[in-house]
N, C-alpha and C positions, 0 to 999 in steps of 0.2 A: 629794604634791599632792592637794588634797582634790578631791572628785567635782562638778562642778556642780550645784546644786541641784534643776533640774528636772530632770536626769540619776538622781538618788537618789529623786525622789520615783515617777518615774514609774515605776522600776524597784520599789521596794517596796511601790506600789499594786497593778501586774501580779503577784508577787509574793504576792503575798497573796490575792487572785481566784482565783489559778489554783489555788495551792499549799493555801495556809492556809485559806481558806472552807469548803471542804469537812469539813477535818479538825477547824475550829472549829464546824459542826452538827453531829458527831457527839460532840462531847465536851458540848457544849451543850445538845441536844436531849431527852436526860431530865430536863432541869431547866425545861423551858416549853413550849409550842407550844401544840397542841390538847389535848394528852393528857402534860399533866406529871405526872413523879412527886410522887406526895402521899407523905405521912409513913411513911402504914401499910403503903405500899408499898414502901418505902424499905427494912425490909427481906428484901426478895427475894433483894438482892444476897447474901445468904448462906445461901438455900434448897439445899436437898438437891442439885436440879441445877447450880447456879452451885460447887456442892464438887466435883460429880461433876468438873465443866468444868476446875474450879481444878486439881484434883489431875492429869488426865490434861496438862492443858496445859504444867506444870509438869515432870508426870513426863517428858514430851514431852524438852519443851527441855533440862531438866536430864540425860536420858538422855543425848541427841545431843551436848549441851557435853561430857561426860566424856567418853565415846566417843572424840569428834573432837579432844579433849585428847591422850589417848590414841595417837590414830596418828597427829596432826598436828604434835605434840613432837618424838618422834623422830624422824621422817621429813627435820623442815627440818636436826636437828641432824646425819642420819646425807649426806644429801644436803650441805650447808654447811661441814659440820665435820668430816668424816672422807675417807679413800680409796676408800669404797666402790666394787663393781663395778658399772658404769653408772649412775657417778652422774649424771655429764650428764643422759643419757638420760630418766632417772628425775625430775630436776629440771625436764624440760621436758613427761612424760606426764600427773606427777600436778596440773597444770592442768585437763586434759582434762575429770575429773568435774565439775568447777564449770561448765562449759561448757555441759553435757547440763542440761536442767531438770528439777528432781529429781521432778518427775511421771511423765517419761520412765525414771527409775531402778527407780518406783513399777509403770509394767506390766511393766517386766521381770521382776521380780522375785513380781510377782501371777504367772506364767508358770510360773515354777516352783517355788511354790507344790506342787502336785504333789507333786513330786520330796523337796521339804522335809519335807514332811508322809511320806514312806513313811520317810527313813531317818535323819532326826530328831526324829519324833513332834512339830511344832509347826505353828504355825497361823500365816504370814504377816499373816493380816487380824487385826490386834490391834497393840496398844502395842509390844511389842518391834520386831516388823517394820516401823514407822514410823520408830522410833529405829535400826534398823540400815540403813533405805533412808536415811532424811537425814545420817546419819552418813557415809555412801560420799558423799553431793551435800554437804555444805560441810564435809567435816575439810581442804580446801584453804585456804581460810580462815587456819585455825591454823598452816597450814603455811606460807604464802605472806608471812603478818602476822611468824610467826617468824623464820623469813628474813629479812625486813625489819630487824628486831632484829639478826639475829648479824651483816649486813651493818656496823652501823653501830658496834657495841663495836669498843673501840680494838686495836687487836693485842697494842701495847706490855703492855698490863695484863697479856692473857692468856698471856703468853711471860714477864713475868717471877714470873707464878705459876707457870708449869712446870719456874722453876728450882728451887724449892721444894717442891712439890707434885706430885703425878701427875695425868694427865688427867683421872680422876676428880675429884679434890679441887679441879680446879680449873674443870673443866663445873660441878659441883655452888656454888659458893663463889663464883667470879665472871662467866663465861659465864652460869648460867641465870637470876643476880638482875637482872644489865642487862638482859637480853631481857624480864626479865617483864613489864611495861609492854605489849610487844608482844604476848605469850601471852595477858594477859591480856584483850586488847582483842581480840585473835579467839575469842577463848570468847565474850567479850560478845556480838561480831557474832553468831554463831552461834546461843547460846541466842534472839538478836531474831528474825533470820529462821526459826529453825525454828518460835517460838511464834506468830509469826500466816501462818504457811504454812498454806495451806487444801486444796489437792490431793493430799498425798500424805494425810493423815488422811482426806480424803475417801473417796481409791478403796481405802485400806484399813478403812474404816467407822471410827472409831477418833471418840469424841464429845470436841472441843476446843471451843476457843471460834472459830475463825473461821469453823468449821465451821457453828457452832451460828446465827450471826449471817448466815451465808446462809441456813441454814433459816428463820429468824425472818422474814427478807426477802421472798424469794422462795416461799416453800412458803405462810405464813400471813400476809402482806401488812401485819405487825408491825414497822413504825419504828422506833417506841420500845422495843419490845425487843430489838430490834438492836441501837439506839444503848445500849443499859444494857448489852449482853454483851459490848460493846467495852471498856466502861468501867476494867475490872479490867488487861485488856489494855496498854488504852493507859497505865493508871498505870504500871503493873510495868515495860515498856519505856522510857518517858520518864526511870523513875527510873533505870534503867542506863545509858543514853546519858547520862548528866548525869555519873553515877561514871565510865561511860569515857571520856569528853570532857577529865574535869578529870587522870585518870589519864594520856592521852597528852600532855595540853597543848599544846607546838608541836613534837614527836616526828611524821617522816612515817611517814606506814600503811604504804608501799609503794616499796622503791627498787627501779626496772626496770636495770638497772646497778651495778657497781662495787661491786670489797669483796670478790668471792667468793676471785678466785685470789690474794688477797695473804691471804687469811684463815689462823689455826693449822689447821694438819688432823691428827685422831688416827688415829694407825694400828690399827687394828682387829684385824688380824692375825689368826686361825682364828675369831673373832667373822665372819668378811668373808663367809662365807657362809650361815652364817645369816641375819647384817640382808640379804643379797642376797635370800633365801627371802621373806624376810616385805614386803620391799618387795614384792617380785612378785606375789606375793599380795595384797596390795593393789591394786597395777594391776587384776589381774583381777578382783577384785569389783568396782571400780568402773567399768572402763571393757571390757577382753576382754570379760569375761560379757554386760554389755549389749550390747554389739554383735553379741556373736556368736550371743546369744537373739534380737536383732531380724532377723539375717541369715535364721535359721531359721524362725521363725516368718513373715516376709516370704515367704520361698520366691523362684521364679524370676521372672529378670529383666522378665519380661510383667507382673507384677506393679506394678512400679513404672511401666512405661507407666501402665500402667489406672489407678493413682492420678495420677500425670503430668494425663492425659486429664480427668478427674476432679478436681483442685484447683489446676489450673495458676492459678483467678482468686485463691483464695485464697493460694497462695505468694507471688503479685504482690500482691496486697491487704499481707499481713503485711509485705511488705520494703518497701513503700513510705508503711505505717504509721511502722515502728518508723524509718527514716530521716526523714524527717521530725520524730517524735518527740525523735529523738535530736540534730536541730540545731537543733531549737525550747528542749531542754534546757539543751546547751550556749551557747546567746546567753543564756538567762535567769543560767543558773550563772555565765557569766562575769561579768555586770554585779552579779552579786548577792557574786562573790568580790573583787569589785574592789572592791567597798562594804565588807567587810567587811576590809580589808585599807588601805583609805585613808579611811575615812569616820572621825566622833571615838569618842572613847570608850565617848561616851553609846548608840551607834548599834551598837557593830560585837558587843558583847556579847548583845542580844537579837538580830540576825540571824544569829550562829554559832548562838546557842540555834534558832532556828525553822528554820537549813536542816537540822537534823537532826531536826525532828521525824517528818516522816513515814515514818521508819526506825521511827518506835513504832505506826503505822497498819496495822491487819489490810488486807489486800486489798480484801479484802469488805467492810469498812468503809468504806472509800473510794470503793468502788463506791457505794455505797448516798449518802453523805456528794455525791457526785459528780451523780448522779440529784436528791437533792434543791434542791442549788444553780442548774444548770442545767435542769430539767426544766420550762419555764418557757415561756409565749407571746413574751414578746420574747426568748429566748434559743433561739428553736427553731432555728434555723439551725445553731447548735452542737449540741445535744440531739438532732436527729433526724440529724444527719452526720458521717463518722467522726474530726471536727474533736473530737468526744469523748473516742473512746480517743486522741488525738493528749494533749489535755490531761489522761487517766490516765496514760499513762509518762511525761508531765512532773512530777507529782504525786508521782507513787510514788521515783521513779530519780533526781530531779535531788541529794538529798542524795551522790548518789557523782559526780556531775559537780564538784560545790563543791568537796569533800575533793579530789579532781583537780587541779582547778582552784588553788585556794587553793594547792595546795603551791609548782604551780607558780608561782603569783603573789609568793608569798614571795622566789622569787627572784630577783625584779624590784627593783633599787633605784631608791627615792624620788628619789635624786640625781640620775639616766639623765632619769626623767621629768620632772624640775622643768626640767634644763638642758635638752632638747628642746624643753618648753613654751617657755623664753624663747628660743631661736631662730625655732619658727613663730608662737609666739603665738594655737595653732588646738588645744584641747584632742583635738576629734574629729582632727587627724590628729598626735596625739601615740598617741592609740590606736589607731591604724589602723598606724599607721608603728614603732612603738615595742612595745608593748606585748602585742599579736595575735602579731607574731610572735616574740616571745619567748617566751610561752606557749602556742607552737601544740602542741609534742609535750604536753602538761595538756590541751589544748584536742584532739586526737585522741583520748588517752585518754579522755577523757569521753566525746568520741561513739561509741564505741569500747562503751565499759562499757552506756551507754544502749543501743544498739543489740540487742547480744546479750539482754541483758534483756527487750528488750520483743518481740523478735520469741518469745520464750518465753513469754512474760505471758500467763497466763491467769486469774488472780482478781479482779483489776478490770474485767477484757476480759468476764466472762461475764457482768456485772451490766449493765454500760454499752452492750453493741452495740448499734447499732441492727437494726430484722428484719429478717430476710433477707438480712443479712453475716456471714460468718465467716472469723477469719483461721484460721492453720493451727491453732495448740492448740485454738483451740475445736472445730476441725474432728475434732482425734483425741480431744478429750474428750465430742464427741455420738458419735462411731463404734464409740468404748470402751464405751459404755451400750447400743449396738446389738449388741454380739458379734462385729464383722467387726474378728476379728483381723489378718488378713492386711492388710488395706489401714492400719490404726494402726500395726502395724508396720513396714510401707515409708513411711508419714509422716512419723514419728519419724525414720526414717533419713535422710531429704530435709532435716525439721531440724535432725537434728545436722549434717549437711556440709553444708548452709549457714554454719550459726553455728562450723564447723573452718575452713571458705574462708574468710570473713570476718575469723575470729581471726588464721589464714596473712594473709591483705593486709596487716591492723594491723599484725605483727609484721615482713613486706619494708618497709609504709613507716616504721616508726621505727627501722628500721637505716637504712635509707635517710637520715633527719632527723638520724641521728647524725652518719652520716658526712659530709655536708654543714656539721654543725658545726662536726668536728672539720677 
């Protein structure tokens, strides 16, 4: 049943203001305004610094994808595919780093710095230590995304390869070619989010481009050369999201359910404690270590009063930001996945293209792209109030609300809805009655994914605030700059168990939705 007309238009106008404006003055902007790029200038884009930028950003992402190829392979296959010892366990911890913001991974690990330095002669603050912090923050990703994958291969195949063949020949032969679609779409993610990640290269000094584009901004009051350090950026991600887009087609990212325990499982057999060793090991660089370096460096429990005392406005500022946020996201994603999923032909191919673009959008780009649009006498109402960052986490996050979304829309039949229409004859309560709640566990998940995100947000959030607010990241990235470790580190702690409570609620109520189904 197709969308009503002022239903679709009004949605791809908001749509487009909220989302798209932004991201189209920054790509726009070095080709006119006040200060367009002329010819001679044109090119810059391949000056000594724009290589320096290229190579580090590059080396960046392309480090962090291998890396997180690396332990994100094995991990889904040893946790999915084999008896390993505490595999549950393991399938439920190594969520946990994707949780933490990898800025958070970034001072722990500045921390002991120190320690690195006496008993393996290296220097944290540089390119490796960037690509080993974001490595530990999104090799989940590749793990999560694979998973997804072995969930859905057929068993049949892979059993009657084993009558044939041995485990190996047959993980290697037809287990890892059907996954790869999945593997390959979490390298994709990966290398996206690590290349216009602007915090962890920040606090490690490390010269990138989202980097370089806040400096442009903020430091020398340069637009335009903001908008041109983007430009490289936004090509190079645009163009992967476009290979990974057409690579999964209508393959889901992510089944929360079904498939594990009817799956082949290899016996591993004196292998069992080894991969146990090296999972664990894993755990702890990404999650023990952190926590147990913030525990310490926090110190005693007075501590966290005094920060308590001290950011109680800004904890409530931040959760009532990113809630917000995150159901201002969800209404837009939903009417935008509904469009692209019943709307015609002509229509639903350039809106799958634009909900993904701001997956190619540096932070800080946005920031600045965000400022320019809004920053405006009849738009002060929005510009000078936190109505702002309300529509930065819609900007940035809503492309994981869609993917959400969408999937779950897929599994809404046209037939449900057309025959409900002809009983009420009332489109609005064919949505309301039909369609909302079929999609609500899509529709949690997305508030769900926004949430977590933007209460972590901090690269849009530092361009955008208005003065004299701050939510909590901002709060431990001005207190990081001031030296008062002890109070960043009991921050961080208050925000990872927020964003652990929050993930615990999601997780009781979609058992909860389950069981209600079933």
């Amino acid at each position: 049943m197709k969308p009503p007309r002022f239903f679709s238009l009004a949605v791809i106008i908001l749509f487009s203001i909220i989302v798209l404006l932004p991201i189209g003055y920054m790509i726009s902007a070095p080709l006119w305004g006040e200060t367009p790029v002329q010819a001679d200038s044109a090119g810059a884009l391949f000056d000594s610094r724009h290589i320096t930028l290229s190579l580090n950003s590059l080396g960046l992402a392309g480090g962090t994808t291998i890396l997180s190829l690396i332990i994100g392979v094995p991990l889904a296959i040893l946790i999915s595919r084999t008896n390993l010892w505490g595999r549950r366990v393991f399938g439920i911890v190594y969520i946990i780093p994707i949780l933490i913001p990898p800025y958070i991974h970034a001072i722990v690990w500045r921390h002991l710095n120190g320690f690195i330095k006496r008993f393996l002669s290296l220097d944290i603050h540089s390119l490796w230590g960037a690509i080993f912090v974001l490595t530990l923050a999104y090799f989940p990703f590749v793990t999560l995304l694979t998973q997804s994958g072995l969930k859905s291969v057929d068993r049949n195949m892979e059993e009657s390869s084993l009558l044939y063949h041995g485990n190996w020949k047959t993980l290697k032969r037809i287990t890892l070619p059907l996954v790869s679609p999945h593997i390959i779409s979490g390298a994709i993610f990966v290398f996206i989010f690590t290349i216009v990640d602007f915090a962890v290269p920040d606090i490690f000094r490390v010269k990138v481009y989202p980097v370089e584009i806040f400096i442009q901004f903020s430091a020398f009051y340069d637009e335009r050369a903001a908008a041109i350090y983007s430009l490289p950026l936004i090509a190079v991600t645009l163009i992967l999201l476009i290979l990974q887009k057409r690579h999964m087609k209508d393959r889901a990212y992510v089944q929360i359910s079904g498939g594990i325990s009817k799956a082949v499982r290899y016996n591993l057999g004196r292998l069992n404690t080894a991969a146990f060793g090296i999972c664990l090991l894993i755990i702890c660089l990404s999650v023990l270590i952190p926590v147990g370096v913030l525990l310490k460096v926090a110190g005693p429990f007075s501590s966290y009063i005094r920060v308590f005392s001290m950011s109680g406005e800004q904890i409530l500022y931040s959760l009532v930001l990113a809630s917000t946020g995150a159901v201002s996201a969800v209404c837009l994603a939903f009417s935008i996945s509904y469009l692209i999923e019943r709307a015609k032909a002509g229509l639903k191919t350039p809106l799958e293209f634009a909900s993904f673009v701001p997956l190619a959008i540096p932070a800080t780009a946005l920031g600045i792209g965000l400022i320019k649009v809004w920053n405006r006498p009849v738009a002060d109402i929005i510009y000078a109030s936190p109505l702002i960052i309300v529509l930065g986490y819609i900007a940035r996050f809503i492309p994981f609300v869609i993917i959400a979304v969408t999937s779950g829309m897929k599994q809404v039949g046209q037939r449900v809805e057309e025959a409900a229409f002809l009983t009420t004859g009332n489109w609005s309560k064919v949505m309301y009655r039909i369609i909302i709640p079929l999609t609500k566990h899509s529709l949690i998940a997305g508030f769900f994914i926004v949430f977590i995100l933007s209460i972590g947000e901090i690269g849009t959030t530092l361009l955008v605030i208005p003065p004299g607010r701050e939510t909590v990241p901002i709060k431990i990235y001005n207190l990081m700059h001031y030296g008062a470790d002890q109070m960043v580190a009991a921050l961080c702690l208050i925000l990872i168990a927020i964003i652990l409570a929050f993930s615990g609620l999601f997780l009781i109520v979609h058992k909860s939705l389950n069981k209600q189904s079933a």
